[in-house]
N, C-alpha and C positions, 0 to 999 in steps of 0.2 A: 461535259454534261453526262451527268448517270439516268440511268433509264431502267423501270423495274420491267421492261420486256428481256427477258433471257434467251429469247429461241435467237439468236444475229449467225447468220449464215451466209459467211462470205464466197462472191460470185463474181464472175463478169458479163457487162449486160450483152444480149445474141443479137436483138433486135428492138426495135420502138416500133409502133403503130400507133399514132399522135389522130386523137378526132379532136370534135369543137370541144366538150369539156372534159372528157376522158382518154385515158391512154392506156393500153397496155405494153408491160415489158417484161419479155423473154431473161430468164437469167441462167446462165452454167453455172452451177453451185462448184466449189473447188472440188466435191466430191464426183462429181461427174453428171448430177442430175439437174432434167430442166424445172426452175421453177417459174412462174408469170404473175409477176403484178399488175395489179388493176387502179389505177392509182391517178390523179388528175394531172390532165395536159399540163396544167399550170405549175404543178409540182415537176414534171419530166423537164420544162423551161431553169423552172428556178436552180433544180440541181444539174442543170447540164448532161443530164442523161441519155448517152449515146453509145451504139456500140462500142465494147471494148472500153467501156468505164466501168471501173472496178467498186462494188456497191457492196452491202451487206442485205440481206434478205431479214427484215423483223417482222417477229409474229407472236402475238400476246398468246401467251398458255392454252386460255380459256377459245382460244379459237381453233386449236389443231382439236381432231378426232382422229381415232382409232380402229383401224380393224385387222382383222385376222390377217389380212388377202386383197389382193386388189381389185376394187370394188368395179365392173362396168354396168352402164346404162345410167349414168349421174353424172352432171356438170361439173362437178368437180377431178378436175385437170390434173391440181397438184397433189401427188400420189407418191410420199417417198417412202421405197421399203426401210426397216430396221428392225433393230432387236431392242427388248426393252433390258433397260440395264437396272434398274431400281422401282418399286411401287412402293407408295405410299399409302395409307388410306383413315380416312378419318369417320366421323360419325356419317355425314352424307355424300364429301368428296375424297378421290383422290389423286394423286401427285402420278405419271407415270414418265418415267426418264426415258427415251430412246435415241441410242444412237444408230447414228445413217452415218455414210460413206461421207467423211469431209466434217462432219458436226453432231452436235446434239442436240437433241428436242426435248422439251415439256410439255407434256399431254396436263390438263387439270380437266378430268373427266369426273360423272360420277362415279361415286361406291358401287352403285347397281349395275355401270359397266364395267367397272373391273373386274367385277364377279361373271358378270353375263359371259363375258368375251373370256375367263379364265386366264386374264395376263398376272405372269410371274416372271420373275428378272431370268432370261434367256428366252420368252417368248420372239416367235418372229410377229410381224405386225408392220403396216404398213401406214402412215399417217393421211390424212386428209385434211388438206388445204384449201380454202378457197381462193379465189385469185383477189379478190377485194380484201381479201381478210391479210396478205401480203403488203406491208409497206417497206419502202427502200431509204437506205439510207446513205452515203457516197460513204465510200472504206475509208 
């Protein structure tokens, strides 16, 4: 099956914490970093997902953001540092490629933050993940 999410960053899961309709799951990215999906009980069933199953971490473009530094005082958990290796930009969006330790990401931010935040390919920059915004998929 092809799938037009590009971010798939392969992990193995640390831990499950299964409630009645939601689950969270702890992942080690092969790079070394934790990610957590938020992702339903019913789906942790269906794929089997248990410590030490080897999963790929998906995340559509338009869901990761951007910042300088790592941000605290916000719920937002998944926090991977990198450097941007590529920007793109068009009339109102654009494209920003980063790699982290183990993968590479795609930012689809706007123009007005690329500019805002001054990324050009060698920035450092650290992504923002939500944990809902994480789906898994078995490797």
């Amino acid at each position: 099956m092809s799938l037009s999410i590009r971010n798939q960053l392969p992990g193995t899961v640390t831990s499950v914490t299964a409630g009645e309709a939601m689950s969270t799951v702890k992942v080690r990215l092969q790079g070394g970093q934790d990610i957590t999906a938020a992702i339903t009980t019913d789906a942790v069933k269906d794929l089997g997902f248990a410590e030490g199953a080897s999963v790929k971490a998906l995340v559509k473009s338009t869901e990761v953001s951007l910042a300088t530094g790592p941000v605290e005082g916000i719920s937002i958990r998944n926090q991977l540092a990198g450097i941007v290796t590529d920007v793109a930009t068009g009339g109102a969006m654009g494209s920003v490629k980063v790699s982290v330790e183990g993968g590479e990401l795609t930012a689809a931010i706007t123009k007005d933050a690329v500019e805002a935040l001054g990324l050009t390919s060698g920035s450092s920059v650290v992504a923002l993940i939500k944990s809902t915004e994480v789906s898994l998929a078995t490797a």
